[in-house]
C-alpha positions as CSV (number, residue, x, y, z in Angstrom):
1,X,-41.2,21.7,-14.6
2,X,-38.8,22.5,-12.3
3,X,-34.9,22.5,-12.4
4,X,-32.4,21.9,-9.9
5,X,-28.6,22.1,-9.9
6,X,-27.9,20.3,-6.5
7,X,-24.2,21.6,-5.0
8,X,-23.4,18.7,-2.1
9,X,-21.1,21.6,-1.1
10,X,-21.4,23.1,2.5
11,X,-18.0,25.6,3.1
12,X,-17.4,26.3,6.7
13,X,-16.0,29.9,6.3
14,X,-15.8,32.2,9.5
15,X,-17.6,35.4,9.5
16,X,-16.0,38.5,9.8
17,X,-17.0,42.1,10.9
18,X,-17.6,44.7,8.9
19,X,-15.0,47.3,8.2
20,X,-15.2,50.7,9.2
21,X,-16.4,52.8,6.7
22,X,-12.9,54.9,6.3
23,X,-11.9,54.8,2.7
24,X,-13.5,54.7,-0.8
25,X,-12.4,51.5,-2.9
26,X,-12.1,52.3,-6.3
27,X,-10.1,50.2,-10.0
28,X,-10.1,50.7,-13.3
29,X,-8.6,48.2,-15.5
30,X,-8.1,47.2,-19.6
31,X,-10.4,44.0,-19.7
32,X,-8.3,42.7,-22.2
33,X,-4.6,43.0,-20.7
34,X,-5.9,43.1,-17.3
35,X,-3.6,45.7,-16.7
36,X,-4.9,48.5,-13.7
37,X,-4.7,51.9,-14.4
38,X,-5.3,52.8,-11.1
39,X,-6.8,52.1,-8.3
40,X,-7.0,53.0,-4.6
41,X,-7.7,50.5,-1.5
42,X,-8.7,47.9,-4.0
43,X,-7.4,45.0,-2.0
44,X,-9.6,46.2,0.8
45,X,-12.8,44.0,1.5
46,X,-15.8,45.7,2.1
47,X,-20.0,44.8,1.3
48,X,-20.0,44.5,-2.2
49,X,-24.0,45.0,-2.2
50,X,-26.1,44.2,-4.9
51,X,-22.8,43.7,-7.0
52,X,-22.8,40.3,-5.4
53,X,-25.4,39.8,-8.4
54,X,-23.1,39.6,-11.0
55,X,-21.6,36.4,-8.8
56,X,-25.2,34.9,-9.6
57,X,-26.0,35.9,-13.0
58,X,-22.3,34.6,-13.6
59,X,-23.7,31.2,-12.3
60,X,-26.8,31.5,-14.3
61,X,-24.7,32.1,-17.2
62,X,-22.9,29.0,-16.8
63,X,-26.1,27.4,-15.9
64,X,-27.5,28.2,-19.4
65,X,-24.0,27.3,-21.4
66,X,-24.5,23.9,-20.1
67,X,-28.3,23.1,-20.8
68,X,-29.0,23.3,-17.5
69,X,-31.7,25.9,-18.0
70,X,-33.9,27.6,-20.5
71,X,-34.2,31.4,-20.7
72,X,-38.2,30.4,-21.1
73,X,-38.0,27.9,-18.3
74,X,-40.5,28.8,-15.5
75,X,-39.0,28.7,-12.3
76,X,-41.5,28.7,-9.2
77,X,-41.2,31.7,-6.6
78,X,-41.0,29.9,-3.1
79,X,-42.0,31.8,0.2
80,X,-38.2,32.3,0.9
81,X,-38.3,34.5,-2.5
82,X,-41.1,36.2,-1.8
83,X,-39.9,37.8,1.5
84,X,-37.1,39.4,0.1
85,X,-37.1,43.0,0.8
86,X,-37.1,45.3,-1.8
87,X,-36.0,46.6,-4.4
88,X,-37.7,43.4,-6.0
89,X,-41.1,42.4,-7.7
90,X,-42.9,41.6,-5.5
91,X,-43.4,38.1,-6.4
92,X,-45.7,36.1,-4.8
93,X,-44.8,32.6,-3.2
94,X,-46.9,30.3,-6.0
95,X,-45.8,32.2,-8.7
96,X,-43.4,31.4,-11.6
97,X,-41.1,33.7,-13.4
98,X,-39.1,32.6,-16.3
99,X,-35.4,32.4,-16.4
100,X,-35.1,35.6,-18.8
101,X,-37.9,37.7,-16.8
102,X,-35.3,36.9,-13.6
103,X,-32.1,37.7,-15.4
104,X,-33.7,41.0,-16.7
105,X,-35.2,41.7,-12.9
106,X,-31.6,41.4,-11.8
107,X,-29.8,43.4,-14.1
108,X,-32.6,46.5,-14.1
109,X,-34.6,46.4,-11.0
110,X,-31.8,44.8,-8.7
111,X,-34.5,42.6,-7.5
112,X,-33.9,40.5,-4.8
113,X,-37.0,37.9,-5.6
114,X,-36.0,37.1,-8.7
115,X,-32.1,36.8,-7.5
116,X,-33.6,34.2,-4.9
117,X,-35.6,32.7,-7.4
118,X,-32.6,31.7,-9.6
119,X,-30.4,30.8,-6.7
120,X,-33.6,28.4,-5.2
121,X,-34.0,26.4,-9.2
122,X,-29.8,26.0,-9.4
123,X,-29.3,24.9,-5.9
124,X,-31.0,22.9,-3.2
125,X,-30.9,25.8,-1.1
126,X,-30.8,29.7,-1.2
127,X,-27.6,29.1,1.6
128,X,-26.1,26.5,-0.9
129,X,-26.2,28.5,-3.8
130,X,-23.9,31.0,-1.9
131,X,-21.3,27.9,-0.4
132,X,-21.2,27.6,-4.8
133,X,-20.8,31.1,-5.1
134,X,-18.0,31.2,-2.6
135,X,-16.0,28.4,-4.2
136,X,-16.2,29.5,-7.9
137,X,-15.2,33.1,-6.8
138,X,-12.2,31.2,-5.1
139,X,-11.8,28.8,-8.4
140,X,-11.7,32.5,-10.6
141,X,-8.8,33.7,-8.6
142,X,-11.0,36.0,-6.1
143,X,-9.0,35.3,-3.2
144,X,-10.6,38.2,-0.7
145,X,-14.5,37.3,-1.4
146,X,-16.8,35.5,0.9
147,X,-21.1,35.1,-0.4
148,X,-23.4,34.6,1.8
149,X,-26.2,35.3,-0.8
150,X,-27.7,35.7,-4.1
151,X,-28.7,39.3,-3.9
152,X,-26.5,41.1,-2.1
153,X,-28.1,41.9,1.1
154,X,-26.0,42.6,3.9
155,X,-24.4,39.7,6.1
156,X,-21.2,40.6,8.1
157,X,-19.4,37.4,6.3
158,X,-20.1,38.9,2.9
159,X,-17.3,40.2,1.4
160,X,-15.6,41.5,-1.9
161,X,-12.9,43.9,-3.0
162,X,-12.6,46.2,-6.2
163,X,-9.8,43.9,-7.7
164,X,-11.9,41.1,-7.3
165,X,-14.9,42.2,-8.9
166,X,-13.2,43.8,-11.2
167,X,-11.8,39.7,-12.3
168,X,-15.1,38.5,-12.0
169,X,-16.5,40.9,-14.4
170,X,-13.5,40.1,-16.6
171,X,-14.0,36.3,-16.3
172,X,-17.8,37.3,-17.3
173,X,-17.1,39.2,-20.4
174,X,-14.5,36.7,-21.3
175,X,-16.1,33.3,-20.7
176,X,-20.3,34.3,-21.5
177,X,-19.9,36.7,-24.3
178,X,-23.4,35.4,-26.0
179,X,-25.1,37.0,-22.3
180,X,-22.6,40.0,-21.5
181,X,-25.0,42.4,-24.2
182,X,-28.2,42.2,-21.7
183,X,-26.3,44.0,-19.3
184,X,-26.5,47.0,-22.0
185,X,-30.2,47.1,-21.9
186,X,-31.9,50.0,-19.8
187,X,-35.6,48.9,-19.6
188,X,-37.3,46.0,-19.6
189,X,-41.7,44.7,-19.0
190,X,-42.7,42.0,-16.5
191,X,-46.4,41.3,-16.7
192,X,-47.3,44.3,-18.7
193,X,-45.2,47.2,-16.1
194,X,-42.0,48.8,-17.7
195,X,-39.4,49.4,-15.5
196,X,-36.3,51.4,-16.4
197,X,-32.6,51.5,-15.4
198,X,-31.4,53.7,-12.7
199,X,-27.7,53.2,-13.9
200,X,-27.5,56.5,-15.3
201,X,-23.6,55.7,-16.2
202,X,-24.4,52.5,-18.5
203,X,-27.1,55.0,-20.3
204,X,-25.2,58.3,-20.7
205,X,-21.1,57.1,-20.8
206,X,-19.8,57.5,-24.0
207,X,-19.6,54.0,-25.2
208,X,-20.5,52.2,-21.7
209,X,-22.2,48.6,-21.6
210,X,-23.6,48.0,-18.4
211,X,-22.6,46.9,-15.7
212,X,-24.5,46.9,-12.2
213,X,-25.0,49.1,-9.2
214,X,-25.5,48.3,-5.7
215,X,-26.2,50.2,-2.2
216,X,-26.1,48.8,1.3
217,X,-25.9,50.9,4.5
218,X,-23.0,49.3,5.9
219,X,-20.9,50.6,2.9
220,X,-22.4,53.1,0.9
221,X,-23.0,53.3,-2.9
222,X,-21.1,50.6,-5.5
223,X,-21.0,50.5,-9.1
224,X,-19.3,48.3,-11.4
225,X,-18.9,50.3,-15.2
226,X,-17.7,48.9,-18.1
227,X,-17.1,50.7,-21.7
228,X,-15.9,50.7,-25.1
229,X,-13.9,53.2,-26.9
230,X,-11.2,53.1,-29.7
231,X,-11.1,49.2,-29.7
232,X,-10.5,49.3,-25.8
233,X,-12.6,47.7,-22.9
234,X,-12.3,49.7,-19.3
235,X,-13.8,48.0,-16.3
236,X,-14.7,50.4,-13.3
237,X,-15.4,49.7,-10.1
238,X,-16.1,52.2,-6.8
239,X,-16.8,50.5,-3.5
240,X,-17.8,52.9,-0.5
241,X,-19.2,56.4,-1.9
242,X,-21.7,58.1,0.2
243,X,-24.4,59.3,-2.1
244,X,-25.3,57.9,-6.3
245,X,-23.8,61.1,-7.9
246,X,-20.3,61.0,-6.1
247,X,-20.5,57.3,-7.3
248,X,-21.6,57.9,-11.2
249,X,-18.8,61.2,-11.3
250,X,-16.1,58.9,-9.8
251,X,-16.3,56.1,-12.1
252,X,-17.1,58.1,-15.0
253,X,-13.8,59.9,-14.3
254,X,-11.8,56.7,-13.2
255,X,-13.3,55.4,-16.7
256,X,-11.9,59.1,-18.4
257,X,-8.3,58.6,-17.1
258,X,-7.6,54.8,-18.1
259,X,-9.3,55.8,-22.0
260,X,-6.7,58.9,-22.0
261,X,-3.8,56.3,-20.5
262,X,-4.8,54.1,-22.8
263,X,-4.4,56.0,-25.8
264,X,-0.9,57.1,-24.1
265,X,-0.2,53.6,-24.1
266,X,-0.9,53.3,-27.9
267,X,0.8,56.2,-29.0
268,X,4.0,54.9,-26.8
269,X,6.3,52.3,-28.9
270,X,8.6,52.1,-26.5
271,X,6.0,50.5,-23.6
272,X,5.6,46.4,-23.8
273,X,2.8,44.9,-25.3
274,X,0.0,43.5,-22.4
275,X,0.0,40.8,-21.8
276,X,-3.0,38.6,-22.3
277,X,-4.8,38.5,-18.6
278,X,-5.8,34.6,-20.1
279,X,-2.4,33.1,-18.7
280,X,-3.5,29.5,-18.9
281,X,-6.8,26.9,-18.1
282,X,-8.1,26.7,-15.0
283,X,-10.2,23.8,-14.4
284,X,-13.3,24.2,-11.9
285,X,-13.9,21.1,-10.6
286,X,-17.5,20.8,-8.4
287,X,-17.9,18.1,-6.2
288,X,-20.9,16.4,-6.6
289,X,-22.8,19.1,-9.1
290,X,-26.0,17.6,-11.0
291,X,-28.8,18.8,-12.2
292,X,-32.2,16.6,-12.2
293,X,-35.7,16.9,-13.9
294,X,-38.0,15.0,-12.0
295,X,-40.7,13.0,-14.0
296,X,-44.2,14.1,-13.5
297,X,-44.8,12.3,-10.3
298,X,-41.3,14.4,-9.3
299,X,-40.0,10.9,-8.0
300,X,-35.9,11.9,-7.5
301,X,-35.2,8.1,-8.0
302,X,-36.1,8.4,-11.6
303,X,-33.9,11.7,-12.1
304,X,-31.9,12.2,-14.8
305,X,-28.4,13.5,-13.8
306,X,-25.8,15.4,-15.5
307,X,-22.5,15.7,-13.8
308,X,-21.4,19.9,-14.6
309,X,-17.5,20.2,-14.6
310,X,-16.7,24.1,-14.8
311,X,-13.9,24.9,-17.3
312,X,-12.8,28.7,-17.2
313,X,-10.2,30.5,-17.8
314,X,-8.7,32.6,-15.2
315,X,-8.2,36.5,-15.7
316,X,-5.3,37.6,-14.0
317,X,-4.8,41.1,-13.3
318,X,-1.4,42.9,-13.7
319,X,0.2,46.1,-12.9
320,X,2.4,47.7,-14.4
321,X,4.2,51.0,-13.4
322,X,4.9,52.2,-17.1
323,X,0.8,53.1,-16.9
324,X,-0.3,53.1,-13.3
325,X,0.4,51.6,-9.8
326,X,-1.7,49.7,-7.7
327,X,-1.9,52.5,-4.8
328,X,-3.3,55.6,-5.7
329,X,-5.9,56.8,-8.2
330,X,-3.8,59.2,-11.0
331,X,-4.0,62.2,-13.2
332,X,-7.5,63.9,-12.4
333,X,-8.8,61.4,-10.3
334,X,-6.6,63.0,-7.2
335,X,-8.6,66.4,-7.5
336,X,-10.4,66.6,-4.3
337,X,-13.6,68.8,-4.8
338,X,-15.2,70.5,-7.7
339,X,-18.0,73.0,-8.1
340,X,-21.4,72.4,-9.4
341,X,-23.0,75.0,-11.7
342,X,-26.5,75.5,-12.2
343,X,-29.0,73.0,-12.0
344,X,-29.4,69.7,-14.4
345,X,-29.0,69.8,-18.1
346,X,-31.1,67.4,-20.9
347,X,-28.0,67.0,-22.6
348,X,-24.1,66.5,-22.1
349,X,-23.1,69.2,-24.8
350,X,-25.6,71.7,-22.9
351,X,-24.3,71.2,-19.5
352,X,-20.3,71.3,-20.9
353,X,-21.0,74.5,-22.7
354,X,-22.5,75.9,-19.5
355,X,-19.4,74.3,-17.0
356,X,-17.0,76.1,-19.9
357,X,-18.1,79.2,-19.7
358,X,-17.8,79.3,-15.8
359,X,-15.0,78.2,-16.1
360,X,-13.1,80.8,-18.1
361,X,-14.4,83.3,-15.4
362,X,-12.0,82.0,-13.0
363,X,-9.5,79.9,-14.8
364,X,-7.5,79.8,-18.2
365,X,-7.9,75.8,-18.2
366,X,-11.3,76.1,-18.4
367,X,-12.0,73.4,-21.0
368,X,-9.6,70.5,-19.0
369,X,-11.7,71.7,-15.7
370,X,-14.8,71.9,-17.1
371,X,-17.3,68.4,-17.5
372,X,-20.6,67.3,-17.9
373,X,-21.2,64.6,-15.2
374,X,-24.2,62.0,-15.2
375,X,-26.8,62.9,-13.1
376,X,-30.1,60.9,-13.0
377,X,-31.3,61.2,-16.2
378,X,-29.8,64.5,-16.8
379,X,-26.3,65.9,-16.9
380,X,-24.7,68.2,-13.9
381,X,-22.4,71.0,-15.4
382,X,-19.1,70.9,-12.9
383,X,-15.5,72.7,-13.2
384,X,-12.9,70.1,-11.4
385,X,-9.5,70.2,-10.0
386,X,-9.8,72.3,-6.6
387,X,-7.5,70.8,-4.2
388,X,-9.4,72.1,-1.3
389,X,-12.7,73.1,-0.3
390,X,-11.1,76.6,0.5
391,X,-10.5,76.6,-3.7
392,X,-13.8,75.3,-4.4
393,X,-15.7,77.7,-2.0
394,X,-13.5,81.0,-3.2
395,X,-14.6,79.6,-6.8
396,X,-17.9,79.8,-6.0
397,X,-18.1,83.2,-4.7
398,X,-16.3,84.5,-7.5
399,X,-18.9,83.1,-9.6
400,X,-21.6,84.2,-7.5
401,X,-20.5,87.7,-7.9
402,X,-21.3,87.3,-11.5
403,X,-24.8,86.1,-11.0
404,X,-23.7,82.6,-11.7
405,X,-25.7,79.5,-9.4
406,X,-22.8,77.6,-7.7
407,X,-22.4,75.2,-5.1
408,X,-19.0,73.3,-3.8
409,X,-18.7,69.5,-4.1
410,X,-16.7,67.4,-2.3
411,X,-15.8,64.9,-5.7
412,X,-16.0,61.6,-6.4
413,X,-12.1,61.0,-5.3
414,X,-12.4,61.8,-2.2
């Protein structure tokens, strides 16, 4: 039995072009205060990718609150779904996939089918879903998004910036907490075939829990990151990069310098409380939203309908300059290139005890230059803080000299 959540909601938004690819977006931010640490370009709307997805599991989240769906509801792949390109299942138009199997798809595979699939059982239409999308991303205070689909793929009207995905992702944690722990899981089996996480930042952080990743040509390599330490909850976000690794080492280091400003913050008496980032109700109010089960002769005159009115509470997102500004990325994150040591490494103590040893070859800060950065399924042994690839290069041969394998990077804050 199928499910609908018809939206009798068509926006008439004007497309736009997309930017030039000249600057790397990039926020991290506490998820309770919503105060930003730092942040660089992150009012500057660019492809969000696949991180449109968290838009639609967001909605499916909602969805699921209400009783619209089941997690073990079976929801029929159409031919629309089906074409997707990939990364997807390759579903097949007559096929059903439960609400769970979907969810999962997204949040592993990225899968495009199944995002479609979800979209096509709470909306009339794969294009109305979006209009939805559109309007609760304007309802949650995400004032510089556009969606023009489910999945992510690229359309020149789609839009997001770091700012606003980093709210979303707040409004997320904050408003589905009973969902938000799926995003922590890094496998999961559709009709008998494991498929793993590539987010090699939600599996190797110290105390991450998800988030998502996403790649389009027109921008480059997203990620959103979120983690857990010392009672604290970091958001990260990096719009833009140009390959996976110079997106995992960016936000694992934007996620290192709001933990250590964080603490600062802590240890500081004399800085003012946060304030909560829940500064009052927001009601969500859509126009003509029901959801109807069709009896078994799927006669829409005999529907039962269920008016949806979508109560949230708005994140708001604050800066403060007793932490960090809203123009530039601080502390480490303003190192321009690092060096690369050897190959990969099984572990993150292995490839740190390898980057410190280098490291005291050709500097005495060797252990704040030296770090073990996510790499695939492994760990990449770098030393950071050259300022220019003249450092970085002249670090290299020095090392080289002493038999050491080294290459230069430009780093994730470039």
């Amino acid at each position: 039995m199928r499910l609908f959540w018809v939206v009798c909601l068509i926006c008439g938004l004007a497309g736009s072009s997309v930017p030039a690819l000249a600057a790397v977006a990039t926020l991290v931010a506490d998820t309770k205060s919503g105060l930003i640490l730092a942040s660089r370009n992150a009012d500057m709307p660019q492809p969000p990718a696949s991180l449109a997805k968290v838009m639609t599991l967001y909605l499916a989240f909602y969805a699921l609150d209400r009783g619209v769906i089941k997690m073990d509801d079976a929801l029929p792949v159409s031919e629309t779904a089906a074409r997707q390109p990939k990364s997807k299942l390759y579903l097949k138009a007559g096929q059903t996939i439960s609400v769970r199997e979907a969810i999962m798809a997204m949040i592993i595979k990225s899968a495009n089918d199944a995002s479609v699939v979800l979209a096509e059982a709470l909306a009339p239409s794969h294009a109305q879903f979006a209009d939805l999308m559109t309007k609760t991303a304007h309802e949650l205070g995400l004032k510089n998004t556009t969606f023009k689909n489910a999945n992510g793929l690229h359309d020149p009207a789609q839009m997001s910036t770091a700012r606003d995905l980093a709210v979303l992702t707040m409004a997320l944690i904050e408003h589905y907490p009973q969902y938000y722990g799926l995003f922590a899981a890094d496998s999961f089996t559709f009709r008998g075939r494991e498929y793993q996480s590539h987010n090699a930042v939600a599996q190797y952080y110290k105390g991450a829990e998800g988030l998502k990743t996403g790649f389009v040509s027109a921008v480059g390599y997203n990620i959103i990151s979120t983690a857990r330490r010392d009672g604290s909850r970091l958001v990260g976000i990096v719009i833009g990069q140009k390959s996976p690794e110079r997106r995992d080492a960016q936000v694992v280091r934007l996620l290192d310098t709001g933990f250590k400003k964080m603490g600062q913050q802590r240890q500081a008496s004399h800085l003012r409380p946060f304030d909560s980032p829940v500064k009052r109700k927001a009601v969500i109010s859509v126009p003509n939203v029901s959801a109807f089960e069709p009896d078994m002769r799927g006669s829409a005159d005999k529907a039962k309908r269920l008016a949806l009115t979508l109560e949230t509470r708005r994140p708001v997102m604050v800066a403060s300059a007793d932490i960090g500004d809203d123009n530039t990325e601080q502390g480490d994150t303003n190192e321009a290139w690092s060096v690369k040591i050897g190959n990969a490494f099984k572990t993150k103590s292995a490839a740190l005890s390898k980057a410190r040893q280098a490291a005291r070859i050709i500097t005495d800060r060797a252990d704040k230059m030296a770090r073990a950065v996510p790499h695939a399924k492994s760990f990449q042994a770098q030393i950071a803080g050259f300022h220019t690839k003249e450092e970085a290069s002249d670090a290299c041969r020095r090392l080289r000299a002493r038999k050491w394998s080294c290459m230069p990077l430009a780093s994730a804050a470039d």
